[in-house]
ChimeraX commands (.cxc) that place a marker at each C-alpha (Angstrom):
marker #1 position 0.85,-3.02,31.28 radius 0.5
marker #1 position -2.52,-2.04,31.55 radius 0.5
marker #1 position -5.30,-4.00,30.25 radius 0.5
marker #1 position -7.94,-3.05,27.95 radius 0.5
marker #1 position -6.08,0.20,26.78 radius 0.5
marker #1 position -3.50,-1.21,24.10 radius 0.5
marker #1 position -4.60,-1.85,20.17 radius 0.5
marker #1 position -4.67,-5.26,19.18 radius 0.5
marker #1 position -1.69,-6.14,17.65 radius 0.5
marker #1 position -1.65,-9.23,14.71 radius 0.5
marker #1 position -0.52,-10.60,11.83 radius 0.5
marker #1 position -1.37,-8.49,8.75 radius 0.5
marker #1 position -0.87,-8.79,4.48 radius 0.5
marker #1 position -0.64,-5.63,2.66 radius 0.5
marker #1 position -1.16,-5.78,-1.22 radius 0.5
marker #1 position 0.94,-3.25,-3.12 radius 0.5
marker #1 position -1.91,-2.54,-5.51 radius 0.5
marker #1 position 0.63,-0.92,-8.15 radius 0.5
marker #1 position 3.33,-4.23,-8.33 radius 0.5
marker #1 position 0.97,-6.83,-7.41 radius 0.5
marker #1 position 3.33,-7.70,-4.15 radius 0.5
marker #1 position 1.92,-9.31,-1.28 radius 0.5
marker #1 position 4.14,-9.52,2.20 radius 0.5
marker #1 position 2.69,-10.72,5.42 radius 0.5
marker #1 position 4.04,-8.64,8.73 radius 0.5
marker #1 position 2.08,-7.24,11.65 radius 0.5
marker #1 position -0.09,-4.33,12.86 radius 0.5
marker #1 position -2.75,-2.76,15.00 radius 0.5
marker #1 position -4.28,-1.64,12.08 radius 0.5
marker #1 position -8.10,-3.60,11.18 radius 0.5
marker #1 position -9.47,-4.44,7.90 radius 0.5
marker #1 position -13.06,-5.93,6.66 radius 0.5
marker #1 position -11.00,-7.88,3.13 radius 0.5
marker #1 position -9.91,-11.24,4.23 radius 0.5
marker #1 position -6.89,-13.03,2.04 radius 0.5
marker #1 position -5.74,-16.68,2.39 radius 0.5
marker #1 position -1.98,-16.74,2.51 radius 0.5
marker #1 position 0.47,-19.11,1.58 radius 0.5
marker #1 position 0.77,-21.35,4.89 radius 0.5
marker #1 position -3.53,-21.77,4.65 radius 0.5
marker #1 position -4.76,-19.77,7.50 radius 0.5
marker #1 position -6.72,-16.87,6.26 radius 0.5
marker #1 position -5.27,-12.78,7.66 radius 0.5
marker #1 position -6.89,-9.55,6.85 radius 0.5
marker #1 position -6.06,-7.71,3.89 radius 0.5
marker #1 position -4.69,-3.80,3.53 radius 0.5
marker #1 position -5.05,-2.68,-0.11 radius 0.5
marker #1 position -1.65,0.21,-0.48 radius 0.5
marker #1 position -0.69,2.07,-3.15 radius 0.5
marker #1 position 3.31,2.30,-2.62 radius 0.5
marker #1 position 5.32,0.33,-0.83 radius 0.5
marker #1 position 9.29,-1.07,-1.27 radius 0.5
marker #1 position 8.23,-2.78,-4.90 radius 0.5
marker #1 position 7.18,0.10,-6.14 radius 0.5
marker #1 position 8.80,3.07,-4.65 radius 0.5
marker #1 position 11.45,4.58,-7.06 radius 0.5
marker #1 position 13.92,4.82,-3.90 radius 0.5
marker #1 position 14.16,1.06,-3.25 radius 0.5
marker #1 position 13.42,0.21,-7.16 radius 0.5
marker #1 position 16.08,2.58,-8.86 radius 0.5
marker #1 position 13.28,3.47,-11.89 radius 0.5
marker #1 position 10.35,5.18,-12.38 radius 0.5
marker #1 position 7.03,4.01,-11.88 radius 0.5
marker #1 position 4.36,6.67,-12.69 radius 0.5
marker #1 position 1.42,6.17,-9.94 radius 0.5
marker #1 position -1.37,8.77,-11.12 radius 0.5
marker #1 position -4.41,7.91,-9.00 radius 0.5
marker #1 position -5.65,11.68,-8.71 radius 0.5
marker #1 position -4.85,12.92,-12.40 radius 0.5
marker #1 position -1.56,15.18,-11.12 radius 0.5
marker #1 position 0.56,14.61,-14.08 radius 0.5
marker #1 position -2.31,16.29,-16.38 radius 0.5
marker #1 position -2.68,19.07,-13.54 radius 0.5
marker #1 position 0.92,19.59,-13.91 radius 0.5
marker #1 position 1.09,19.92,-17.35 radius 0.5
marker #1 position -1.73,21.61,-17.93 radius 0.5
marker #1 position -0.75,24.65,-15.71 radius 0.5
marker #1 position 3.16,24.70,-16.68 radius 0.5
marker #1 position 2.96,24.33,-20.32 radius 0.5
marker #1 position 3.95,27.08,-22.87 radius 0.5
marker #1 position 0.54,28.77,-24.43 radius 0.5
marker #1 position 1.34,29.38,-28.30 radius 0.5
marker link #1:1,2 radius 0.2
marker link #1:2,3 radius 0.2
marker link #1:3,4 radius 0.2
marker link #1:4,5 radius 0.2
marker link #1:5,6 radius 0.2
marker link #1:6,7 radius 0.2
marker link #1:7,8 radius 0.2
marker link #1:8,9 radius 0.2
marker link #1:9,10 radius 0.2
marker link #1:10,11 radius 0.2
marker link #1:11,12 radius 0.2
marker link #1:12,13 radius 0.2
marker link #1:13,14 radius 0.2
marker link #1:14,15 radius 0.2
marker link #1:15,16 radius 0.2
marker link #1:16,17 radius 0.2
marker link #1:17,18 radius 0.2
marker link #1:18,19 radius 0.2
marker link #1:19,20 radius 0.2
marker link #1:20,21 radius 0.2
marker link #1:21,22 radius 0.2
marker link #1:22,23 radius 0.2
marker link #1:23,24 radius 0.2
marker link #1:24,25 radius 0.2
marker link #1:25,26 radius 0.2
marker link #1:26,27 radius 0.2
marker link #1:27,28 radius 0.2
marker link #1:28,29 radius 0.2
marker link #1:29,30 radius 0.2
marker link #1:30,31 radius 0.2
marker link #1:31,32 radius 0.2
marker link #1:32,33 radius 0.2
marker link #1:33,34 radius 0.2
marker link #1:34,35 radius 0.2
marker link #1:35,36 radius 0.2
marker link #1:36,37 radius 0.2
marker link #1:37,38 radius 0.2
marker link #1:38,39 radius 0.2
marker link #1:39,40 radius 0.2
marker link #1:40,41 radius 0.2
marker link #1:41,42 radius 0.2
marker link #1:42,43 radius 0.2
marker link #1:43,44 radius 0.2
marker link #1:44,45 radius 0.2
marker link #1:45,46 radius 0.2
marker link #1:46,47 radius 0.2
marker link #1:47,48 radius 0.2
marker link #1:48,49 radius 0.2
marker link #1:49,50 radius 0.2
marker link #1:50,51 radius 0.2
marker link #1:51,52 radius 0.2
marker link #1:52,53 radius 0.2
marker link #1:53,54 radius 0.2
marker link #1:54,55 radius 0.2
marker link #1:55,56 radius 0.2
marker link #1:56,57 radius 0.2
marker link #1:57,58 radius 0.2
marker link #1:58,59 radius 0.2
marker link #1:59,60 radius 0.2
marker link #1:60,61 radius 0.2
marker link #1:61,62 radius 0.2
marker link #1:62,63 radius 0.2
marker link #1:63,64 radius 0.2
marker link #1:64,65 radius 0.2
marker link #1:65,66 radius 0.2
marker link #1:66,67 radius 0.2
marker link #1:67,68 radius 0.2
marker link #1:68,69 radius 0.2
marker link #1:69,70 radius 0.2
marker link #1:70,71 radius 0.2
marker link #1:71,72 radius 0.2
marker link #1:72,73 radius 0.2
marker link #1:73,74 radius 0.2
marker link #1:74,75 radius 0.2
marker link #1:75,76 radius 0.2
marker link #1:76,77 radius 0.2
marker link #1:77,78 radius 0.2
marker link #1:78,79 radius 0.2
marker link #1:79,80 radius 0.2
marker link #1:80,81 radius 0.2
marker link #1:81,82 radius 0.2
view
């Protein structure tokens, strides 16, 4: 491989902002927010909105996740006019 040209690759915890789930994996992806995990050392933190605690799919219910006011967009365009 070449050097100098690849991402740098490390150990990662995403928050699931929605469920308040934390898991620890890794990515290229870089982040200022710091978190200290469970085994001490401290990783950087990626704030998500969705992941597999909170996504109807792998949950088998609905949880309503309105950050951009849809639902009243929605409603507001469909509904009957008396």
């Amino acid at each position: 491989m070449k050097k100098g040209i690849h991402p740098d690759y490390k150990e990662v915890v995403f928050h699931d902002l929605s469920s308040d789930f934390k898991f620890l994996t890794r990515s290229t992806i870089n982040s200022k927010d710091k978190v200290k995990w469970e085994d001490g050392k401290e990783y950087p933190l990626v704030k998500i909105e969705i992941s597999s605690a909170s996504h109807p799919f792998f949950t088998g219910k609905k949880l309503f996740v309105d950050t951009a006011g849809r639902v009243e967009k929605f409603k507001s365009k469909y509904t009957k006019k008396a």
